[in-house]
C-alpha positions as CSV (number, residue, x, y, z in Angstrom):
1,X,104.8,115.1,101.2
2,X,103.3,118.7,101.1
3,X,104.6,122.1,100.9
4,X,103.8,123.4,104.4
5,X,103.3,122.4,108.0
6,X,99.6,123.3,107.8
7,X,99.2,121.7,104.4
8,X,100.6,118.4,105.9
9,X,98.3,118.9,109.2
10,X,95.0,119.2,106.9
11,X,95.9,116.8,103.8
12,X,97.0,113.9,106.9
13,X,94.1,114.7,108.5
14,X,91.1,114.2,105.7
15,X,93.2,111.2,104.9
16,X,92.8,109.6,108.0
17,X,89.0,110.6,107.9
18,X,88.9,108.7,104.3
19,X,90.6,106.0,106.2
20,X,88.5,105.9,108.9
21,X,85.2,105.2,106.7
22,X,87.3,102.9,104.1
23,X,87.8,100.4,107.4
24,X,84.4,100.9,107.9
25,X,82.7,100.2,105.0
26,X,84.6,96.7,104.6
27,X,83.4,94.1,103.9
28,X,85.6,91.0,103.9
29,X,88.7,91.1,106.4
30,X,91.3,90.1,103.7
31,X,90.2,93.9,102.6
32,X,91.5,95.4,105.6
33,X,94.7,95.7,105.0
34,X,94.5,97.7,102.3
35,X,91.6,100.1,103.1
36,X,93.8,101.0,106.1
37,X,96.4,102.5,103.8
38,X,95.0,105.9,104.2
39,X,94.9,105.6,108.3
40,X,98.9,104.8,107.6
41,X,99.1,108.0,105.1
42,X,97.4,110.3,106.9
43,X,99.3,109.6,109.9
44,X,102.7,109.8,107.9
45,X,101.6,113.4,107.1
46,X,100.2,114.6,110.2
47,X,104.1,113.1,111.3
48,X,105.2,115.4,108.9
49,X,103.8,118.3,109.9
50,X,105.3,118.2,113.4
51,X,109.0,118.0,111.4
52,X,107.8,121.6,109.2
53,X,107.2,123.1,113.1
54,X,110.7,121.4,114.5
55,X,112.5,123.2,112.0
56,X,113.6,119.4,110.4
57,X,116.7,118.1,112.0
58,X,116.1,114.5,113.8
59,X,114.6,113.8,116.4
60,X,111.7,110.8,116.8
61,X,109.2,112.6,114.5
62,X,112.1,112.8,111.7
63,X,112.7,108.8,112.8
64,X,108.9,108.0,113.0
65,X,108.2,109.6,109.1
66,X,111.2,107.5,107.7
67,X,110.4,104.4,109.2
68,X,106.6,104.7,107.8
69,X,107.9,105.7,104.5
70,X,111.0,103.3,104.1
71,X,110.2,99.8,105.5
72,X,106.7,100.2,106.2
73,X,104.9,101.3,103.4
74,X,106.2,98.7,100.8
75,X,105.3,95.5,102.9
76,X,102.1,96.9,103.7
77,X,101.1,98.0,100.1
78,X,102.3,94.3,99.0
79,X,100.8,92.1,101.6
80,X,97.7,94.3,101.8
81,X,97.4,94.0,97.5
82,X,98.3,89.7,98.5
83,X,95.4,89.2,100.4
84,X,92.9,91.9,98.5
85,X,93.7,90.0,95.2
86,X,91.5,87.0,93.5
87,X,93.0,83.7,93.6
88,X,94.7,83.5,90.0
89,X,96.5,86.5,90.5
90,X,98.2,85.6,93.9
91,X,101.0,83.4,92.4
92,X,102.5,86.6,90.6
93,X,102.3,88.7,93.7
94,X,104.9,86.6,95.3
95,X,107.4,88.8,93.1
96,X,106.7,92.0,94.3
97,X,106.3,90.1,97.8
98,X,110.3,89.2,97.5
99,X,110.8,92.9,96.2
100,X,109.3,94.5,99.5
101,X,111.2,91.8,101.9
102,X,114.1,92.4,99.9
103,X,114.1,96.1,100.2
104,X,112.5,96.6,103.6
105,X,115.0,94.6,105.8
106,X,118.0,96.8,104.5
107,X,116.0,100.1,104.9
108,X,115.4,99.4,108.2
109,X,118.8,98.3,109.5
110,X,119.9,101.5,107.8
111,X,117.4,103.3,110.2
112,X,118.7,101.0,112.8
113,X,122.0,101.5,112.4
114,X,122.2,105.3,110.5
115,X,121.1,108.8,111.4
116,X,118.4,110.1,109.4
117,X,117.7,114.2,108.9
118,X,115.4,116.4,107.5
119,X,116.1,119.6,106.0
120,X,113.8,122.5,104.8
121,X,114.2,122.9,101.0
122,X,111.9,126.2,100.2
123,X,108.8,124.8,99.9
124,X,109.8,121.0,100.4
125,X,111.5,118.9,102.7
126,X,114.4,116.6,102.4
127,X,115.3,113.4,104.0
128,X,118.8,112.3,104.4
129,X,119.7,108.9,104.8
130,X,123.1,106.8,104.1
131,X,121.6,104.0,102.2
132,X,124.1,101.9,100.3
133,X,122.5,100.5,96.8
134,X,120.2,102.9,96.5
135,X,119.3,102.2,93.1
136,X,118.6,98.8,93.9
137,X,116.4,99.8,96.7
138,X,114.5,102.4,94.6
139,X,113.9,99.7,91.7
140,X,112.7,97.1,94.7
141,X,110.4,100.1,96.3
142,X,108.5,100.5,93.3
143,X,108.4,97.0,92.5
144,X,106.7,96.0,96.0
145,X,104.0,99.2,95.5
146,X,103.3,100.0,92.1
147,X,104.1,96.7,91.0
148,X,102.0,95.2,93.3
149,X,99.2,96.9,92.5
150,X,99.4,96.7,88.5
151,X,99.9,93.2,89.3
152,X,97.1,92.8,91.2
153,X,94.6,91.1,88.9
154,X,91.7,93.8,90.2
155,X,90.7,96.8,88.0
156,X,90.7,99.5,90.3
157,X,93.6,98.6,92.1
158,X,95.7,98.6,88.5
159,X,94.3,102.3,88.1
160,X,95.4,102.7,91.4
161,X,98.6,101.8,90.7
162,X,98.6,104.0,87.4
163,X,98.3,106.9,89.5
164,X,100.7,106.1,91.8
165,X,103.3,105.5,88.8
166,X,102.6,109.0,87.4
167,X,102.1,110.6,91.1
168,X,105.8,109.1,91.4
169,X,107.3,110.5,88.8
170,X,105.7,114.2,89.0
171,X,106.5,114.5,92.4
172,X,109.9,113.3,92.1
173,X,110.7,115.8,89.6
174,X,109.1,119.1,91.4
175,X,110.7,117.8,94.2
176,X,114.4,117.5,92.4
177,X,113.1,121.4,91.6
178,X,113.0,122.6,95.6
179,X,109.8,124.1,94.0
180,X,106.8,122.5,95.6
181,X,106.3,118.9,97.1
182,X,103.0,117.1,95.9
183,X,102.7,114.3,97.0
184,X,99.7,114.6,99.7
185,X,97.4,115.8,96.9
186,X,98.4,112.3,94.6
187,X,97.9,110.8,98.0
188,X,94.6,112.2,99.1
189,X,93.4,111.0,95.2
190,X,94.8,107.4,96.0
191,X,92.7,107.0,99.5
192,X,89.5,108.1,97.6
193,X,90.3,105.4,95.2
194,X,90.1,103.1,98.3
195,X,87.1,104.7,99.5
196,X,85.5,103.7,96.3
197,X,86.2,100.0,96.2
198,X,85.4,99.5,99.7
199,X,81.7,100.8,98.8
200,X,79.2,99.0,99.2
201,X,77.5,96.5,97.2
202,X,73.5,98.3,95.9
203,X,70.8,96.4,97.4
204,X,68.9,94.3,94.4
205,X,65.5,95.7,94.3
206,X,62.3,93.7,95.3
């Protein structure tokens, strides 16, 4: 997610705060969902930065950040892109729907059922989970979140999905370097995206 323990602690934390003022500037409760997201992602780092100070290993922070990240975040992203969406485009969310039931009931029996670790990589950190398809489950992951939100039938949720696509791939790959995980700064981006849409409407003038 980010490259230190106090990079996590202040990314997580202006997250939240984005989150905070997304959930209050809604304006229609099928919004909710969504404009939560960054309450979920700030928390996920501020998680994270408790497993930089442990040292990694597992423990119920290490358990807490891969639950969040496995099972939770693709049925939240999906359901929360379901009920943000307009009416015509709901019919085609029922695929990435299927995708994020499909891939968070195995993710989380894995959790259930498996150990999972965290290891300091340089400047990164690495999870460690026995998870049996795992190509599967990647192709279903990004189905259920990005596809979900290019799906979605509303323009800033596409470009939000966009970003997520290329965040995805960037971080992946300075990640798979050990160099420098980047993923809170795509994720701080994504929030403000959120703050955006839930502004409000201007008042028409006299």
């Amino acid at each position: 997610m980010c490259w230190s323990a106090t990079a996590d602690l202040v990314a997580g934390t202006g997250i939240a705060v984005i989150g905070a003022a997304c959930v209050a500037r809604v304006r229609r409760v099928r919004d909710l969902p969504l404009a939560a997201l960054p309450l979920l992602l700030g928390a996920h780092q501020i998680i994270e930065s408790v497993i930089w100070r442990s040292g990694g290993g597992t423990g119920p922070a290490t358990l807490a950040w891969a639950v969040i990240a496995l099972p939770v975040l693709p049925l939240w992203v999906a359901l929360g892109v379901l009920c943000a969406a307009p009416p015509q485009a709901r019919r085609r969310l029922l695929i990435p729907i299927v995708a994020a039931v499909a891939t968070a009931v195995p993710l989380a029996y894995s959790l259930a059922t498996r150990p999972v670790t965290a290891e300091i990589r340089g400047h990164t950190l690495g999870y460690a989970l026995d998870l049996p398809r795992s190509g599967l489950l990647v192709t279903g992951y990004l189905l259920a979140t990005v596809g979900a939100l290019l799906l979605s039938g509303d323009p800033v949720l596409r470009s939000l999905g966009a970003l997520a696509a290329v965040g995805a791939v960037v971080c992946a790959a300075l990640w798979r370097l050990e160099s420098v995980s980047t993923w809170c700064a795509f994720a701080a981006v994504c929030s403000v995206i959120l703050l955006v849409r839930t502004r409000p409407d201007p008042v028409p003038e006299p």
